[in-house]
C-alpha positions in Angstrom: -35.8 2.5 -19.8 -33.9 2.2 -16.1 -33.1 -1.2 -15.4 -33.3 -2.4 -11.6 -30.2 -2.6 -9.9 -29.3 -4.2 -6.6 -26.0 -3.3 -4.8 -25.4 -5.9 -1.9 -22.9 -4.5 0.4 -21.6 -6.7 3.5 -20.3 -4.3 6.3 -18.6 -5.5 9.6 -17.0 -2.4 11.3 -16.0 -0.2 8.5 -17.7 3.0 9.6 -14.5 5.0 8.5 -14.7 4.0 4.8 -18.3 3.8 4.4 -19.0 7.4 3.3 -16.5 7.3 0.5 -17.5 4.2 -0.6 -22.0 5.5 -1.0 -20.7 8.7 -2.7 -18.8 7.1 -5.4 -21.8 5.0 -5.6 -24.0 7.2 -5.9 -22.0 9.6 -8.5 -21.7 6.1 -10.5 -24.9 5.2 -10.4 -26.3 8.6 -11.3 -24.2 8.5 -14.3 -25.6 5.3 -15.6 -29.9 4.6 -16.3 -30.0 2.0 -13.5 -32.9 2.2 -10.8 -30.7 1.3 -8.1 -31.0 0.2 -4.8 -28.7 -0.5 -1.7 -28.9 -3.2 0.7 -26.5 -2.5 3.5 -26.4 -6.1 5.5 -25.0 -5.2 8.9 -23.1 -8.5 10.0 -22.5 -7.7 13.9 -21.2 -4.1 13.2 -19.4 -2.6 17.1 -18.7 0.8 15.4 -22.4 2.3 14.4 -21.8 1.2 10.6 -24.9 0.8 9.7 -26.2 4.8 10.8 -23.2 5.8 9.5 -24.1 4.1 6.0 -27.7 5.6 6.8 -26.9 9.1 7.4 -24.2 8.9 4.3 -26.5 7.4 1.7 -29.4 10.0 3.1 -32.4 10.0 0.6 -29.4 9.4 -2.5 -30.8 5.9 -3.1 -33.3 3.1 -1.7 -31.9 1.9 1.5 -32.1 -1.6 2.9 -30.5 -2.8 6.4 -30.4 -6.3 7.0 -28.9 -6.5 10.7 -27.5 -9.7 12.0 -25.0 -11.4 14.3 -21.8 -11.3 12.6 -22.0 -14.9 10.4 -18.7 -13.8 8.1 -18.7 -12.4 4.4 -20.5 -15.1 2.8 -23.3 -15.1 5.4 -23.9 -11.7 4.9 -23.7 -11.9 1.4 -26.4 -14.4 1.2 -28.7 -12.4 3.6 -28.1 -9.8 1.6 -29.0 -11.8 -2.1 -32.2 -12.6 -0.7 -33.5 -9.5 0.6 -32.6 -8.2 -3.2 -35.3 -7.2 -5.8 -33.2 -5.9 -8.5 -32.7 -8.0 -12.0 -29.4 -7.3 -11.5 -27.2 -7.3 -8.6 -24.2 -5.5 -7.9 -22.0 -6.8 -5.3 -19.8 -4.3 -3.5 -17.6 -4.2 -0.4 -17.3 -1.3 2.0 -14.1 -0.4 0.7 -14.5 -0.6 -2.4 -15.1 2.9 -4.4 -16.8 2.5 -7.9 -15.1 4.5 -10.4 -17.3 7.2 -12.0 -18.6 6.2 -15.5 -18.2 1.9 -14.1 -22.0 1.4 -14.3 -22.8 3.0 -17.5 -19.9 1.3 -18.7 -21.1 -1.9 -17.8 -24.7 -0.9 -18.2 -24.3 -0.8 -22.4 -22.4 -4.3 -22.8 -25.3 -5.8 -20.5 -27.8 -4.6 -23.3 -25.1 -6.4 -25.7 -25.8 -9.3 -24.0 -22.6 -9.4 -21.9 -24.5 -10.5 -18.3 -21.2 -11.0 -15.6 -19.1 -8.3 -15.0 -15.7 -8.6 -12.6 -14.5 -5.5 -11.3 -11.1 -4.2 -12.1 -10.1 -3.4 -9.0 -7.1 -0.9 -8.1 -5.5 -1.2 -4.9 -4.7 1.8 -3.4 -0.8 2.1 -2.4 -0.5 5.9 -1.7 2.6 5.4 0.8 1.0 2.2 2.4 3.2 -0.5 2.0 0.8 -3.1 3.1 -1.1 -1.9 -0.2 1.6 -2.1 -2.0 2.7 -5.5 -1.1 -0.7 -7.0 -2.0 -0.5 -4.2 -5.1 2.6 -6.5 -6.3 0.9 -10.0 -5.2 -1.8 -9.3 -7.3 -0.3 -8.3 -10.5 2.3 -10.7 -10.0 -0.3 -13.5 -10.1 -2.1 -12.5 -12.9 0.4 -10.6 -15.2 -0.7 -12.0 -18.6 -3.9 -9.4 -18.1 -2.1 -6.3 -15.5 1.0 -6.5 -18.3 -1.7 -5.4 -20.7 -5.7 -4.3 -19.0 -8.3 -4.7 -21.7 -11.5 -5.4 -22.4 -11.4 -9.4 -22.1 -13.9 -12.5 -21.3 -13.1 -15.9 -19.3 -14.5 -19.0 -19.0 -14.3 -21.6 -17.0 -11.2 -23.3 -19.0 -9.3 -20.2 -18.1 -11.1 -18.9 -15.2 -7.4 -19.3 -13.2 -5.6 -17.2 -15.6 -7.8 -13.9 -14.4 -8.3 -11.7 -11.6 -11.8 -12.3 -10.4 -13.6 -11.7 -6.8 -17.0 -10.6 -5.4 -15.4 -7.5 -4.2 -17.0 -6.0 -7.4 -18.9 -8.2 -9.1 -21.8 -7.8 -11.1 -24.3 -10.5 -12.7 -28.1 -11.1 -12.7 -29.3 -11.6 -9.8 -31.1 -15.3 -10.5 -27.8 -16.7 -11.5 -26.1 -15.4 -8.7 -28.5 -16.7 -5.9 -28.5 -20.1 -8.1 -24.7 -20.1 -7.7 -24.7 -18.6 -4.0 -27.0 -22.1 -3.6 -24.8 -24.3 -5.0 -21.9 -23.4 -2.9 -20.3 -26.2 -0.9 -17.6 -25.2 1.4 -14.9 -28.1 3.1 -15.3 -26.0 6.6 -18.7 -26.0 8.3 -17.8 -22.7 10.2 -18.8 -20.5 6.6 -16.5 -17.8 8.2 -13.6 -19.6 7.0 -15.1 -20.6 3.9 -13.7 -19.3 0.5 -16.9 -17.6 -0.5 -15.9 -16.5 -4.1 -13.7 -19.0 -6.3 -16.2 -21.5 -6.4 -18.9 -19.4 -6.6 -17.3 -17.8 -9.2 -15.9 -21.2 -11.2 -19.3 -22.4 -10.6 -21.0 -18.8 -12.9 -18.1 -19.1 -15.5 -19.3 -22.6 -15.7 -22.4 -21.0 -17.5 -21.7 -17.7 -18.9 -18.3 -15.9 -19.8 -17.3 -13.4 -16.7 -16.3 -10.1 -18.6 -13.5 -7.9 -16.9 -12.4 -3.8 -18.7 -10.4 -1.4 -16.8 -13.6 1.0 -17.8 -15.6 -1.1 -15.2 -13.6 -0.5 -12.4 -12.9 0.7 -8.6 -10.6 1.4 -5.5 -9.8 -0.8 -3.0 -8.5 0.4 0.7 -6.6 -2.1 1.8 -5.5 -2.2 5.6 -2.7 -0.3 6.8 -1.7 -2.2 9.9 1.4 -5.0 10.2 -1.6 -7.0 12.9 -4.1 -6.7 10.4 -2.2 -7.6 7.5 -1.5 -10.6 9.5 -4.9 -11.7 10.6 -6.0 -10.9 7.0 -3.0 -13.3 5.4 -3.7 -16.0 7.7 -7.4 -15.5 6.9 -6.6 -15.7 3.3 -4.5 -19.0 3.5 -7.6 -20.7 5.1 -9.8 -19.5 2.8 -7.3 -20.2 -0.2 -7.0 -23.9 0.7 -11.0 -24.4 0.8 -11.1 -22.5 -2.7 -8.3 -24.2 -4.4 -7.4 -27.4 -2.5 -9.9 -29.0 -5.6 -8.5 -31.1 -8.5 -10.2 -27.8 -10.8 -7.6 -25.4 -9.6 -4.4 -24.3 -11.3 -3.6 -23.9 -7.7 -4.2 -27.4 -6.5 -1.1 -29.0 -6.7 0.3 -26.3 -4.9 -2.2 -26.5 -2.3 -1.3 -30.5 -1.9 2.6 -29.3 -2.0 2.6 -27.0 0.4 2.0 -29.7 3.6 4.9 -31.6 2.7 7.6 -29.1 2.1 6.0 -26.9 5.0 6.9 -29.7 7.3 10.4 -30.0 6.0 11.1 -26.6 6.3 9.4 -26.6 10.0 11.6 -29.5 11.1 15.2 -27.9 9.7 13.9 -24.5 11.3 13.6 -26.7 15.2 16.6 -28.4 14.8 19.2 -25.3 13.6 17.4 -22.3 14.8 20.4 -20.2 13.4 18.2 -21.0 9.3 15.5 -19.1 10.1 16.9 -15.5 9.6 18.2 -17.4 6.3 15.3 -18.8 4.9 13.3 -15.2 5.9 16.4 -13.6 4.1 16.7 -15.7 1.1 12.3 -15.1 0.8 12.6 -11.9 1.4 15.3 -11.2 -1.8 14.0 -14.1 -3.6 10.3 -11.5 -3.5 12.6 -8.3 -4.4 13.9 -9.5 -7.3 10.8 -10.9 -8.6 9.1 -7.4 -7.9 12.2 -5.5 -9.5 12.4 -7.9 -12.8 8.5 -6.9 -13.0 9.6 -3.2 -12.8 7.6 -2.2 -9.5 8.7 0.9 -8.3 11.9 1.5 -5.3 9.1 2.1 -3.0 6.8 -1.2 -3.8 9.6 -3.7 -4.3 11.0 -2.7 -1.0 7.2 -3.2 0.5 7.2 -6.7 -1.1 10.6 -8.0 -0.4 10.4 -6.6 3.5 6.8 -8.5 3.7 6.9 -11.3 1.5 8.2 -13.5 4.5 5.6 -12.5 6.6 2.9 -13.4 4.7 4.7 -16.7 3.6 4.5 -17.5 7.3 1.2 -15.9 8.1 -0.7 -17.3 5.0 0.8 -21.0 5.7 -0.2 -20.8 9.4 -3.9 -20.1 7.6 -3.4 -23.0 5.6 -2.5 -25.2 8.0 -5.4 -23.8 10.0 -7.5 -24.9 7.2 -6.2 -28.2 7.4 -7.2 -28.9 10.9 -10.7 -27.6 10.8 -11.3 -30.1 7.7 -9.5 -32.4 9.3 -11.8 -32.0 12.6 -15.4 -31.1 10.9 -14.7 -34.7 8.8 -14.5 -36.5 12.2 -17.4 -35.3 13.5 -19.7 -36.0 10.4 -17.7 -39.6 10.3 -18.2 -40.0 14.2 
């Protein structure tokens, strides 16, 4: 018997990647016995995304379109949770192309009772070094599982030890609206909000989130030096509202950062003549680490040439974050 399936995609202006991304759907889901559907949430598309997606999907699969003013991923996401009807949902970027045999994968250890699935998600490099560098942060940061992919669990103990995002994420769709519900962000713009590590914590709270490289996909990342820097400083605003929290591996970090960000931003106004040094010393510091690793010529150079960038981009994001708590506080205390 089919089992109903949701996909929840989010799209703001990705009408080049959209086709790619319902195809592989598609081919995935017609590989699988799920009755799926496709809820395409339109958050303030400029670029015709949504009758692009509609003339892609054609009559392939049910299609939903939510349209709205864009709200951010986590607004969409929501809209899209709740105009869902599957008892499952799938939740899927517009970038993101589901490998072929990822949902019948997934589809036989749901009936073994294995309800949350993660997506192993491969970033695409292909001569982007942008893809690479974030290729390298990635693995880097969670090398106990990329030393050795496998067919693993985690709970909440050792949720910070995995790779784990809504990019591909798959659970029931109950929990996931319970979860979506119980989310509590430090910002009250959601935009800024980290919209999937508490989310997330909050599910492995409950059940264990499952992660294979057989339940997997391909991620596009951008391939643009202004648009790896708005997304790093994005990421360090959202990275400080998902682990500046006492649960986080990350936290002390987080709390660390201020301090010795200030330090370095005072030394840096007084002798102007450190900065090439410290972007230097960051930028081999990031080499070796990528070499010892044993990333290839062409992805340690990527890493080592853009580590300091997004050092300083993803700190500017953090410190970003900082001031809108800092300002959304005063206004509920006011």
């Amino acid at each position: 018997m089919s089992e109903a399936l949701s996909v929840v995609m989010p799209v703001h202006n990705e009408a080049p990647h959209l086709r790619g991304t319902i195809d592989a759907l598609v081919e995935s889901v017609g590989r699988s016995n799920f009755s799926a559907a496709l809820v395409l949430v339109d958050d303030g598309s400029t670029d015709g995304s949504a009758e692009i997606a509609t003339a892609a999907l054609g009559d392939r699969l049910p299609l939903t379109v939510v349209a709205q003013p864009n709200v951010g991923r986590f607004g969409a996401r929501r809209a899209g949770l709740e105009e869902a009807q599957g008892t499952w949902v799938l939740l899927l970027d517009a970038r993101v192309r589901l490998q072929p045999d990822s949902l019948s994968f997934v589809q036989d250890r749901l009936a073994a009772g294995e309800k949350v699935w993660n997506g192993h998600v491969n970033v695409e490099t292909g001569g982007n070094p942008y893809g690479a560098f974030w290729n390298v942060l990635v693995e880097l940061a969670w090398r106990d599982y990329f030393a050795e992919p496998r067919t693993t669990s985690f709970d909440a103990e050792s949720f910070d030890r995995y790779p784990k995002g809504t990019t591909c994420f798959l659970s029931p769709r109950l929990l996931m609206l319970e979860a979506i519900g119980m989310f509590r962000s430090g910002y009250a713009n959601l935009r800024y909000a980290n919209d999937d590590t508490p989310v997330l914590r909050w599910i492995a709270q409950r059940e264990r989130i499952h992660l294979s490289p057989s339940f997997a996909c391909e991620y596009t990342p951008r391939a643009a030096f202004r648009t790896f820097v708005r997304h790093s400083v994005h990421r360090g605003t959202v990275f400080l509202d998902g682990h500046g929290r006492p649960d986080s591996r990350f936290f002390p970090f987080a709390v660390a950062f201020f301090p010795l960000s200030t330090v370095l931003a005072a030394a840096s106004f007084r002798r102007p003549a450190l900065v090439p040094a410290f972007a230097a010393t960051a930028a081999a510091a990031a080499g070796a680490v990528a070499a010892a690793a044993g990333r290839s010529a062409f992805e340690t150079a990527s890493f080592a040439a853009l580590a300091p960038v997004y050092a300083v981009a993803h700190g500017a994001g953090m410190w970003r974050g900082l001031a809108l708590l800092a300002r959304d506080r005063s206004r509920t205390t006011a």
